[in-house]
N, C-alpha and C positions, 0 to 999 in steps of 0.2 A: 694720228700724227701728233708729234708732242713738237711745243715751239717754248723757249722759255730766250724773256728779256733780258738781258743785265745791263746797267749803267756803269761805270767803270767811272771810279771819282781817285784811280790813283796813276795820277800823273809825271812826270820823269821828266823832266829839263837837262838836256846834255848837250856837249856840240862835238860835232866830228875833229878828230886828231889831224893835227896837220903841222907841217913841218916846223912852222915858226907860230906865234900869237897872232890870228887875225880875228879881226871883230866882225861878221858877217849877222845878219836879221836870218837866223836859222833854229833850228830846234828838231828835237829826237826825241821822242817817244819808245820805252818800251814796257811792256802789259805783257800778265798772263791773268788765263781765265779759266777759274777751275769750276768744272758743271760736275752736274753729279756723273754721269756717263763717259764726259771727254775732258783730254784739258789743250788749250789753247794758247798757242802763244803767239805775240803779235809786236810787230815794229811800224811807226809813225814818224815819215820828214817830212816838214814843211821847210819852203824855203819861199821869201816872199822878196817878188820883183817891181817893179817901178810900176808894171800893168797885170801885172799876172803872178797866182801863187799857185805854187805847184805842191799837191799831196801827191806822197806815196806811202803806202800801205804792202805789208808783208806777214803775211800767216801761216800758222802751220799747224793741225791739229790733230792729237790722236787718242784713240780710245783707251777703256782697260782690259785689261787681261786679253782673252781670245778679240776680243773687238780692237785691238790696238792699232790695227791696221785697216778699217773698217771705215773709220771716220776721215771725211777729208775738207777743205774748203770747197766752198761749191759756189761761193757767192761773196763779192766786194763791192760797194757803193756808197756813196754821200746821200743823206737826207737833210737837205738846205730849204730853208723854207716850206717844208710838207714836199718839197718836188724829190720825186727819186734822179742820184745823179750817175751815170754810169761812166767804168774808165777810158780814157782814154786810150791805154794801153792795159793788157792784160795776160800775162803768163804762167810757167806752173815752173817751179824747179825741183830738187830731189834732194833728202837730207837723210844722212845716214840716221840708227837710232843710236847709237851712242852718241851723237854729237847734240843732240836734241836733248838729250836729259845732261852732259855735261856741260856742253855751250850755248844752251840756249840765248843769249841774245849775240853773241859774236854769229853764231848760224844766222841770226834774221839783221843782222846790221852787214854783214857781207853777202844778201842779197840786197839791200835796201841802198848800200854802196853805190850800185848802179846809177843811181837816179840824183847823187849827190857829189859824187869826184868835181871838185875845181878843176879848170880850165882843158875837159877832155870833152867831146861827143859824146852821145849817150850811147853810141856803138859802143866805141872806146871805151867806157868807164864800163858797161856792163861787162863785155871780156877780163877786163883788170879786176870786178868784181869778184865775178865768178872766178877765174883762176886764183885770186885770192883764197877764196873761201876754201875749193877743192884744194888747192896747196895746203892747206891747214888741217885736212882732213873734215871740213865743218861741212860741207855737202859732197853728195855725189853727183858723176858726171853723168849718169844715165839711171831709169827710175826703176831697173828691174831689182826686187826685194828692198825698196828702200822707200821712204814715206815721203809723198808728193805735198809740197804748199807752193801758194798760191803770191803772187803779188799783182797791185794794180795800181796805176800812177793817172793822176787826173792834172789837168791844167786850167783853173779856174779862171776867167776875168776878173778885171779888177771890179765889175758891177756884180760878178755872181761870188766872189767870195765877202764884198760888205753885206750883203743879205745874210753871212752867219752871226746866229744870236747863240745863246746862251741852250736851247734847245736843239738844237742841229746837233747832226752824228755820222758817226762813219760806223756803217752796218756790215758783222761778218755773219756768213749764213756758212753753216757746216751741217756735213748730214752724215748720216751711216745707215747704207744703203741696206744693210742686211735686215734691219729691223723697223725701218723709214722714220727713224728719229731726226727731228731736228733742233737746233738751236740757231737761235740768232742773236749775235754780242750787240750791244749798241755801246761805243764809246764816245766820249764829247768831243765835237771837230772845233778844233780852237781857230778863231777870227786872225787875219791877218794883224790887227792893230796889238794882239795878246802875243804874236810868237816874237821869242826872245832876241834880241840883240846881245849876245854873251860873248865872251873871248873863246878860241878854239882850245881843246886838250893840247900839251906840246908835250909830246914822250924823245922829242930830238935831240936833248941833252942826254938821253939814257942811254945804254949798249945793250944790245938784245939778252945778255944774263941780264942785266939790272934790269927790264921788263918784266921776263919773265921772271921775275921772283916777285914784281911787284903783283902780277897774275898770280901767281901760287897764293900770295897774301890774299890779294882779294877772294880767290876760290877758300881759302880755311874760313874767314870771315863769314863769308855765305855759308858755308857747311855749321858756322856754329848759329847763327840767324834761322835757318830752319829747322837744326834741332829744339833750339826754343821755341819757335812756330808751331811743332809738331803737340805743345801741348795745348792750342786753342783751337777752335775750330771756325773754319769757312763761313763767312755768314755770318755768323753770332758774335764774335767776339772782338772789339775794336783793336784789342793788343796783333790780335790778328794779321791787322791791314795797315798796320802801323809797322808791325815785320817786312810784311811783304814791302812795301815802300820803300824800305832801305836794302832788302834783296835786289829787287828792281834795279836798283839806282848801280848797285854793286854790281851789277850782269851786264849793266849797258856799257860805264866805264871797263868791265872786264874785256869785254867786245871789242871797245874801241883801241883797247893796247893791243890786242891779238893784232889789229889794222895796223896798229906802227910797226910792232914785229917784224911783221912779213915783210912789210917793206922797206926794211931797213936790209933785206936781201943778205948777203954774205958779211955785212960789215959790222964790226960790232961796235 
């Protein structure tokens, strides 16, 4: 069995789009993870309450070539203090593969929606979710020929989330069962007192042409970002991860306009 660690030091600060400017104690995370075998991608909300902060986590993983479908998540949890922490809730959704190689963070931010909609149930906001996302073509509605991830949302105390330091993590374990590989990410779970208090995205002056052109922008920007990427390598080279950072940050806000978009329904 192979197990390999990685620390993940590249961080995303965004906040969800919404109708007007509000200033909310929230933060969004989005990460990819490239192993040698699979690559990974991953979405991070915290949202923190007066007693209680809520993580939610969303992943989705797949192999190369004939193994592309081979690898899946198999595993989400917190490591807070040396204790393993498991979710509270825990499910699988379905993502086409195109949408996985062209929308990767709009696909993991319109499952991650669920867990984040203002003033809905979390019934509610996961149906709006999800029909969001399939509206958009970004997942599919059933999992036959199509690549399963994973999300899990935890609800911490206000005693069990001051216990995170600087060491604590959110652990994804992915395997591929054909050849009993595994891996497991370890990324930094950030302290209630570190997630952001920032103003929300406001795409509500725009028309859904002036969106989506600003999406087209942001998608060329990214396509010229990783063809410079394309000359350093994983690992080794700081220019690297210095790309990737500003890809990241380009996918999450790309994601987040795909959410006004839709819902801006008929009108423009």
């Amino acid at each position: 069995m192979r197990t390999a660690v990685i620390v993940s030091t590249l961080v995303i600060t965004v906040a969800l789009a919404a109708a007007s400017p509000v200033y909310s104690q929230e933060e969004s995370q989005y990460k990819k993870f490239k192993m040698d075998n699979e690559t990974t991608n991953v979405a991070i909300m915290y949202k923190v309450g007066a007693d209680v902060m809520d993580v939610a986590v969303s992943a989705v993983t797949t192999g190369k070539g004939a193994e592309f479908r081979k690898w899946e998540v198999t595993d989400i949890r917190l490591r807070i203090a040396g204790e393993a922490i498991r979710p509270d809730s825990y499910g699988r959704f379905y993502v086409t593969k195109e949408s996985i190689f062209r929308y990767p963070a709009a696909v993991l931010f319109g499952v991650i929606g669920a867990f984040s909609t203002y003033g809905q149930s979390g019934l509610n906001a996961g149906v709006t979710a999800a029909g969001m996302a399939i509206g958009l073509g970004l997942l599919a509605s059933q999992a036959k020929g199509e690549i399963t991830g994973q999300n899990a949302t935890f609800k911490l105390s206000s005693e069990l989330a001051g216990k995170i330091t600087d060491g604590d993590a959110i652990e994804i374990t992915t395997e591929d069962t054909n050849f009993h590989w595994k891996d497991v990410i370890r990324t930094g779970l950030t302290a209630p007192s570190a997630v952001a208090q920032t103003p929300l995205s406001d795409y509500s002056g725009m028309t859904k042409d002036e969106i989506n052109a600003k999406i087209n922008s942001m998608k060329s920007e990214i396509e010229g970002l990783e063809t410079r990427q394309s000359s350093y390598k994983y690992g080794e080279d700081p220019e690297y991860d210095d790309i990737q950072k500003k890809i990241e940050s380009l996918e999450t806000e790309r994601g987040l306009a795909y959410r006004m978009w839709y819902n801006k329904g008929d009108n423009s």
